[in-house]
C-alpha positions as CSV (number, residue, x, y, z in Angstrom):
1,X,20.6,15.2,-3.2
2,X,18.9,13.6,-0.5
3,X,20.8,10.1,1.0
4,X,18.8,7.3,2.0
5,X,19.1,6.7,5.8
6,X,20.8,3.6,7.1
7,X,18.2,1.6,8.8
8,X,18.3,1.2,13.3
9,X,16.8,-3.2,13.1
10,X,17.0,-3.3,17.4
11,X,16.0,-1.1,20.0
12,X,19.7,-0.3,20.5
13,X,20.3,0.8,17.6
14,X,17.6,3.3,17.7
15,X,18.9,4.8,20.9
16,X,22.1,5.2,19.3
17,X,20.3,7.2,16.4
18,X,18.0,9.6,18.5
19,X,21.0,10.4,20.3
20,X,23.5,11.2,17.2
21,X,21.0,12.8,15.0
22,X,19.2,14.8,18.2
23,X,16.4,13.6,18.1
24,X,13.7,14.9,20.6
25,X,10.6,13.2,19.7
26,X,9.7,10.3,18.3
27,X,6.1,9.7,16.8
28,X,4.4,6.2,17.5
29,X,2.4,5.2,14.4
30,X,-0.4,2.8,14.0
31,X,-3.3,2.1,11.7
32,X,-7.3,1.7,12.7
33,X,-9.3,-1.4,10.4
34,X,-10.1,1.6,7.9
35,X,-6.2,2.3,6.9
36,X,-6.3,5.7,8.9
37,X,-2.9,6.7,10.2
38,X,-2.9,7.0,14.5
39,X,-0.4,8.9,15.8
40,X,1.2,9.8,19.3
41,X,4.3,11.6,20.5
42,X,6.6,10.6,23.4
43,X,9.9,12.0,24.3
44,X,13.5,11.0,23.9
45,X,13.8,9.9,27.3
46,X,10.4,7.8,27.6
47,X,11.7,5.6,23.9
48,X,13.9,2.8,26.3
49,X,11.1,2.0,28.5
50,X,8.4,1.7,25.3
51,X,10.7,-0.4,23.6
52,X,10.5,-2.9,27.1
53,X,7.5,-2.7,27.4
54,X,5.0,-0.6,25.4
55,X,3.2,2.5,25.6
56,X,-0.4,1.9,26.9
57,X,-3.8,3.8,25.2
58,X,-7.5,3.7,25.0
59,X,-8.2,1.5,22.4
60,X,-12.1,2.2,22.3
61,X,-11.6,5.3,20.8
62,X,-9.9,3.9,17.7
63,X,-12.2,3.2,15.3
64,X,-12.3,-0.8,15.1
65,X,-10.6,-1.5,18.5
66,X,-11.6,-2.7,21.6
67,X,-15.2,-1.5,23.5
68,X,-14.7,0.6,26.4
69,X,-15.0,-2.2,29.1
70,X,-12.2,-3.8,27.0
71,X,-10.3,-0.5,26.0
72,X,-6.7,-0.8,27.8
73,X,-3.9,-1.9,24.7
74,X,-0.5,-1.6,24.2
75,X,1.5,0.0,21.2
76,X,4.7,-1.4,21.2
77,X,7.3,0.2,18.8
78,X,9.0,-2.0,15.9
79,X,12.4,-0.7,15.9
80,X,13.3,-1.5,12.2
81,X,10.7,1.0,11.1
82,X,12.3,3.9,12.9
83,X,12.5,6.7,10.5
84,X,14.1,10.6,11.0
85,X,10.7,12.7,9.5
86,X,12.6,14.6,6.7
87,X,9.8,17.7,6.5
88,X,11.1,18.5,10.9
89,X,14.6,17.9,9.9
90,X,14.7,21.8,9.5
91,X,14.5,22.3,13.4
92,X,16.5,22.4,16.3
93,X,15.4,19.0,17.5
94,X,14.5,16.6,15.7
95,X,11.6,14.0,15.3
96,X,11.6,10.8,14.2
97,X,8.7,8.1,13.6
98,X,8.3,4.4,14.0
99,X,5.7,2.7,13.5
100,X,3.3,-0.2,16.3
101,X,2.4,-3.4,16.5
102,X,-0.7,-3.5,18.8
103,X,-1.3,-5.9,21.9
104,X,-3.6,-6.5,24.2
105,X,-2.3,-6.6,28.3
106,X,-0.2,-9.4,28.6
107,X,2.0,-9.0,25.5
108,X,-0.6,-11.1,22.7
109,X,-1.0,-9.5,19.6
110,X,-4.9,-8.0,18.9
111,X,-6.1,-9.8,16.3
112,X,-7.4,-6.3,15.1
113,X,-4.2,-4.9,14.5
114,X,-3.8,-4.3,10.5
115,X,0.0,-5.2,11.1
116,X,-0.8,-8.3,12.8
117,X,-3.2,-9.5,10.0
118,X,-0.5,-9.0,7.4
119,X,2.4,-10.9,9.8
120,X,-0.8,-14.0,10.0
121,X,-1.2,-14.0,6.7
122,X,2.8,-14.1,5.7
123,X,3.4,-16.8,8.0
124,X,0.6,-18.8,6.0
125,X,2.1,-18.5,3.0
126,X,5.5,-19.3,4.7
127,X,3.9,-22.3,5.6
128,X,2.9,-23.2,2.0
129,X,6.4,-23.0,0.7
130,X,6.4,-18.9,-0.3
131,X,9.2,-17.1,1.5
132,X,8.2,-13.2,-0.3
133,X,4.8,-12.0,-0.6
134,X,6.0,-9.0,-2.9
135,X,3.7,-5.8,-3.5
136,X,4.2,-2.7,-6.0
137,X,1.7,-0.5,-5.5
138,X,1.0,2.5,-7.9
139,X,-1.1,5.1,-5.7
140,X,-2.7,7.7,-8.1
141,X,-3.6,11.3,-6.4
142,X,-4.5,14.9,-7.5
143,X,-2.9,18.4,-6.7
144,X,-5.7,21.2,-5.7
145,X,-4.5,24.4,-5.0
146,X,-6.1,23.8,-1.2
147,X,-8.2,22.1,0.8
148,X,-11.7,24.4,-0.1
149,X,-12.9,23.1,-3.1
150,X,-11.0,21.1,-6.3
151,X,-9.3,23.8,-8.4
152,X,-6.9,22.4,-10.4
153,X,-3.0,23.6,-10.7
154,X,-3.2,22.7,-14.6
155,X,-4.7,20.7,-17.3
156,X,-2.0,18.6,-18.1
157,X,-3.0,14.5,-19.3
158,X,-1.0,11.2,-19.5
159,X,2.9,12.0,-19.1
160,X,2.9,15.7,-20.1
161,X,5.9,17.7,-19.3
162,X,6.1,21.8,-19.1
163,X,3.9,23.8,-19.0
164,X,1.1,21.4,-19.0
165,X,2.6,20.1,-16.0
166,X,3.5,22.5,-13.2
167,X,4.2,20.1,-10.6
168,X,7.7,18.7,-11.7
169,X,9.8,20.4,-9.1
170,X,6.3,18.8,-6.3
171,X,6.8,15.3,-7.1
172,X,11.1,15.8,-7.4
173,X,10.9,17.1,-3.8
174,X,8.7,14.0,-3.0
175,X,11.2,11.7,-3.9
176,X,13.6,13.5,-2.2
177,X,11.3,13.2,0.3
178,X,10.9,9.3,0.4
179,X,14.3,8.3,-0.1
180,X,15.4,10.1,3.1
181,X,12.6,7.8,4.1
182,X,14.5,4.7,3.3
183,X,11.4,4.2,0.3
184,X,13.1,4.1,-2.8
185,X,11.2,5.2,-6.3
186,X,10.8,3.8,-10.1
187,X,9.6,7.2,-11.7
188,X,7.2,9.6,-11.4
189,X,4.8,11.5,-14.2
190,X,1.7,13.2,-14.8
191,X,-1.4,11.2,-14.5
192,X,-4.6,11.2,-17.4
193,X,-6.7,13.5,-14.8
194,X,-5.9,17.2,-15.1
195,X,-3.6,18.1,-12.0
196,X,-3.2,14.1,-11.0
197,X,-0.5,12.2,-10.9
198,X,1.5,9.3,-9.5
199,X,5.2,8.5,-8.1
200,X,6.1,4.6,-8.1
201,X,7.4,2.9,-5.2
202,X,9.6,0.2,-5.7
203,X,8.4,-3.2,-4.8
204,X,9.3,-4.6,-1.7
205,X,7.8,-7.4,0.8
206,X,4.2,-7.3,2.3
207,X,4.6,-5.6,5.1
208,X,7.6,-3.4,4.9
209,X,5.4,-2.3,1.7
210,X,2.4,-1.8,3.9
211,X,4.3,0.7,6.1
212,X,6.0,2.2,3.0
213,X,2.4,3.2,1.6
214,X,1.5,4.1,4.9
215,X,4.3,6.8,5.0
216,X,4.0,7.7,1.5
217,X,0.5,9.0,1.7
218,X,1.5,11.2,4.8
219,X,4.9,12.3,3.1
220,X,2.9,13.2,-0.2
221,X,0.6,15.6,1.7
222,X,3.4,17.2,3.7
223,X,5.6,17.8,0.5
224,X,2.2,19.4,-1.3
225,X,1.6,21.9,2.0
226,X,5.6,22.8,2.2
227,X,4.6,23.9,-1.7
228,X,1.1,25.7,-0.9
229,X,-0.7,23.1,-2.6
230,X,-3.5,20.6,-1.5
231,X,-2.8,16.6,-1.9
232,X,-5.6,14.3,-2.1
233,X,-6.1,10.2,-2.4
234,X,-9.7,10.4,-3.0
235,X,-10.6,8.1,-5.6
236,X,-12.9,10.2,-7.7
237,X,-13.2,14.3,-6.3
238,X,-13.5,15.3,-10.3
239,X,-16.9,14.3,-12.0
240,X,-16.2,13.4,-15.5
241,X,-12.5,13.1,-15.3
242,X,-10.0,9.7,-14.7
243,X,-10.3,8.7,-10.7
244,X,-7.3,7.4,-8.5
245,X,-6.7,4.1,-7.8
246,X,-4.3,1.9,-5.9
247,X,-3.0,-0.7,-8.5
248,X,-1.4,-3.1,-6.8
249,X,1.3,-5.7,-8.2
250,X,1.5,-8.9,-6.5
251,X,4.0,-11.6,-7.1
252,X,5.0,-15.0,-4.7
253,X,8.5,-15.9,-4.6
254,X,9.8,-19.5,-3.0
255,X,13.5,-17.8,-2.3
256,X,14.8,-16.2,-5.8
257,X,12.4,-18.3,-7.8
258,X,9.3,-16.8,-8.4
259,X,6.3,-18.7,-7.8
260,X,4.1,-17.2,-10.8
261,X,6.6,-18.3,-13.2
262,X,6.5,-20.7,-15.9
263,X,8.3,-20.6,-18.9
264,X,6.3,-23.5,-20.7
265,X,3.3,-21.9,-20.5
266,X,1.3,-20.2,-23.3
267,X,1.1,-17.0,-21.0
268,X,4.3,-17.7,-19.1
269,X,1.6,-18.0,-15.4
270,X,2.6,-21.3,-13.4
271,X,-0.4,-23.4,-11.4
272,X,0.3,-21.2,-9.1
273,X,0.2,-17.9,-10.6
274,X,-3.2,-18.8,-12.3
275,X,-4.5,-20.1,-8.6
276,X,-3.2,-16.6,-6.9
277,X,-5.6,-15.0,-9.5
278,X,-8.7,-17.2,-9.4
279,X,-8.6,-17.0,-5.5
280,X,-8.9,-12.7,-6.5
281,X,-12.1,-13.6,-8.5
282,X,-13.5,-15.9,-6.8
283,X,-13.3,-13.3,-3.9
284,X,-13.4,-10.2,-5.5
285,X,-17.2,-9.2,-3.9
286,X,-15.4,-10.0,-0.8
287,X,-12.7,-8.0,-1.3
288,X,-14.3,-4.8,-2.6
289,X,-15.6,-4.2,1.2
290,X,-11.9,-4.2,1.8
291,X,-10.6,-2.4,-1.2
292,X,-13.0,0.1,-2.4
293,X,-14.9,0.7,1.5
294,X,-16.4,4.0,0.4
295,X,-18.9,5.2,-1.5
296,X,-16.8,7.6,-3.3
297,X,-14.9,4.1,-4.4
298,X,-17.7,3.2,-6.7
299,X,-17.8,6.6,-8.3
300,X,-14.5,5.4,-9.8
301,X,-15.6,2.3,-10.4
302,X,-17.7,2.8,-13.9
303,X,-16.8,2.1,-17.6
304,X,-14.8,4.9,-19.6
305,X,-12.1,5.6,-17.0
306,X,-9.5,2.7,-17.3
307,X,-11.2,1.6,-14.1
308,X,-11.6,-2.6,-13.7
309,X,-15.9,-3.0,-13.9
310,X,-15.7,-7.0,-14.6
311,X,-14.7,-9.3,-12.5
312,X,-12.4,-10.8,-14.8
313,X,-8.4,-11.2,-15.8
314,X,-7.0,-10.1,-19.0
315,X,-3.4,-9.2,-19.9
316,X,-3.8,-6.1,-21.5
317,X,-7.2,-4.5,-20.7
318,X,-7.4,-2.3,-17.9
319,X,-11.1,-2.5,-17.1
320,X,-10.4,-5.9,-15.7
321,X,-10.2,-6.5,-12.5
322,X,-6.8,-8.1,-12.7
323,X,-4.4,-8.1,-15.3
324,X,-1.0,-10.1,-16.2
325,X,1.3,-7.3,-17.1
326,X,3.2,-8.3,-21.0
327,X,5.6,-5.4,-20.5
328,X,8.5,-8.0,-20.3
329,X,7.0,-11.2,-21.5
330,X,9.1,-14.5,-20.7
331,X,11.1,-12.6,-17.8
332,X,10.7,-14.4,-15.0
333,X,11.1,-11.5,-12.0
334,X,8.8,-9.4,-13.6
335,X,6.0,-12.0,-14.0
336,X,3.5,-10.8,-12.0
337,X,-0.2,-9.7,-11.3
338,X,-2.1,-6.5,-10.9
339,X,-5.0,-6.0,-8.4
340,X,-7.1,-3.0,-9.8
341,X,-9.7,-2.0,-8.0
342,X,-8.1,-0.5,-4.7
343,X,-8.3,2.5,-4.3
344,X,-5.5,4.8,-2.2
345,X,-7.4,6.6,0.0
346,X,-9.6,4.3,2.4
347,X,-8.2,1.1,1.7
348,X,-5.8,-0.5,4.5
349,X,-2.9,-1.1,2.8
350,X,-1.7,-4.4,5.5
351,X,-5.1,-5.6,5.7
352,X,-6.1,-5.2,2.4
353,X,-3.0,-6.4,1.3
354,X,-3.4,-9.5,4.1
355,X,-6.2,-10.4,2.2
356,X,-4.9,-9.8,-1.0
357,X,-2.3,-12.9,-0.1
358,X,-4.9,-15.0,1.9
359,X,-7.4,-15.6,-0.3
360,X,-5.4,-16.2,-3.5
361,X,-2.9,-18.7,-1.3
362,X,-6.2,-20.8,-0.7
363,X,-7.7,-21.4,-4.3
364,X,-3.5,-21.7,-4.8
365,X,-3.3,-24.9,-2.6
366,X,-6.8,-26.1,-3.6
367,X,-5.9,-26.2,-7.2
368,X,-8.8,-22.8,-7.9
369,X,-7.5,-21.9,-11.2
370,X,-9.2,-24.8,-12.3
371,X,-12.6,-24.6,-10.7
372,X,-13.0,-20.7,-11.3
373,X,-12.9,-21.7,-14.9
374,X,-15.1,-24.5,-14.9
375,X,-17.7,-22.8,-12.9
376,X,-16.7,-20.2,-15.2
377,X,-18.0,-22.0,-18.2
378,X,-21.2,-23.3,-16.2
379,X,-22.3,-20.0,-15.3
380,X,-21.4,-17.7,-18.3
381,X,-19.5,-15.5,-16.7
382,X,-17.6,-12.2,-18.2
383,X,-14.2,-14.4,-17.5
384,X,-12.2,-12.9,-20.1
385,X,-9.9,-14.6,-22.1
386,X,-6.0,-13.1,-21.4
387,X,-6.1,-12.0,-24.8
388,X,-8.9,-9.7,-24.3
């Protein structure tokens, strides 16, 4: 069974770890504005120097970046997120991963930089009393037997088992995969699409999670070519048939107290919890340029497929845009809220996700809850009731 690796948190540590473990190269990883994984290799003996001072790179040729007269940045290496890449463990040397933050000359961060949005939007809520912005997304994805065309591997639905579903032993080796990754998994099970499925990440903070869903998309597809298959995030490649999304659980926690909580409620949702979701409708046209930034998005987004078409909040219904899952009512850690209109292929997960806590913190500390329901009643919105 595979072990989870010990995490390197300095650039010392890290040194220490490529030179145990052999490790030969080591991948620098970033994202572009559009949540598209950048990658570049350096060698064993260049890592000391980048973790002083950087590795420089044109950032007019990443989509989003800087214009060509502006086009010199720096990728300098966070050295908690070093990671050993578990599908070249197999060779003779090693590689391992770790992923950027992005500055401009001089050593400020780029306010482009997807990571440095999410650390700005953590120290805002920091500074409104929230010490954890937690995230649990659910990425959704289907299994083609290769890249050509969409030929499905089988026509299981929701939670089959053998021999409806023939990728058991695909999404076992993924979580092998992703705990060697230091990403530790709830479960994993068919999906409702034929040949779809999803494997749960455990929640963690915003932007360790943002990384984490980074890597898992990257560790899903290498898993599916080691197996001969084809691995796709695209949130609707089968007309007729359930898309993939990117439900995403959100909860704010003031140290082990969490923020949404409130046992004398009617729904169990504090001021705050109700305020984190008005700020998500009151924004949601906003955040659908962020969330669903393709046009393939909105050929999920339609009525039939347990896909959110109203801007509204409900408890149990799935075509709302956000719901309050009752799986555990009264318990405060598990009090929470689901975002459901991402979807997991184009969305940025630490932008995205920036927004995700932005937005909602504002309509929290301007009391929003309240004034998305009365301008709810003005205006006749579809503002669902929780019990809908």
């Amino acid at each position: 069974m595979a072990a989870i690796e010990e995490r390197a948190t300095t650039a010392a540590d890290v040194l220490k770890r490529v030179e145990a473990a052999n490790v030969e190269f080591i991948r620098f990883w970033f994202t572009d504005i559009l949540g598209q994984l950048k990658s570049f290799a350096v060698g064993r003996e260049e890592l000391e120097g980048a973790f002083e001072d950087g590795m420089g790179f044109d950032g007019s040729s990443i989509t989003g970046f800087n214009r060509i007269e502006e086009s010199d940045m720096i990728a300098m290496p966070d050295p908690a997120s070093f990671r050993i890449l578990p599908w070249r463990t197999g060779e003779t040397h090693k590689v391992g991963r770790v992923f950027c933050d992005i500055l401009k000359p001089g050593g400020e961060p780029y306010e482009g930089d997807p990571r440095w949005v999410m650390r700005r939007a953590l120290a805002r809520a920091a500074d409104l009393g929230y010490d954890h912005f937690y995230l649990g997304p659910e990425l959704e994805f289907f299994l083609f037997k290769n890249d050509q065309g969409t030929e499905i591997l089988d026509k299981g639905g929701y939670f089959d088992l053998t021999t409806l579903d023939v990728a058991s032993d695909f999404r076992r080796d993924v979580v092998f995969t992703l705990r060697e990754l230091g990403i530790p998994v709830e479960y994993t099970h068919h999906e409702v699409g034929p040949s779809q499925h999803e494997i749960d990440m455990r929640f963690a903070d915003g932007l360790e999670m943002s990384d984490n869903t980074m890597t898992y998309r990257i560790a899903v597809k290498e898993v599916a070519l080691t197996h001969g298959y084809y691995a796709t995030f695209m949130p609707k490649p089968l007309f007729g048939e359930n898309g993939s999304g990117m439900h995403t659980h959100q909860s704010l926690f003031r140290g082990e107290e969490n923020a949404f909580f409130d046992s004398n409620d009617e729904y169990y949702l504090s001021d705050a919890g109700k305020g984190f979701i008005a700020g998500l409708l009151r924004h949601a046209r906003e955040l659908s340029a962020l969330f669903a930034p393709s046009v393939n998005s909105y050929k999920r987004l339609v009525l039939g497929y347990e896909a959110p078409v109203y801007v509204a909040w409900s408890r149990r219904n799935r075509s709302a845009l956000v719901r309050v899952p009752v799986y555990h009512p009264g318990k405060e850690r598990a009090t929470r809220c689901e975002l459901r209109c991402p979807d997991p292929a184009t969305s940025c997960p630490s932008r995205s996700s920036a927004t995700c806590t932005t937005s909602p913190t504002t309509s929290v500390s301007r009391r929003g809850w309240t004034s998305c329901r009365r301008r709810s009643e003005r205006r006749s919105t579809r503002c669902r009731s929780p019990s809908s």
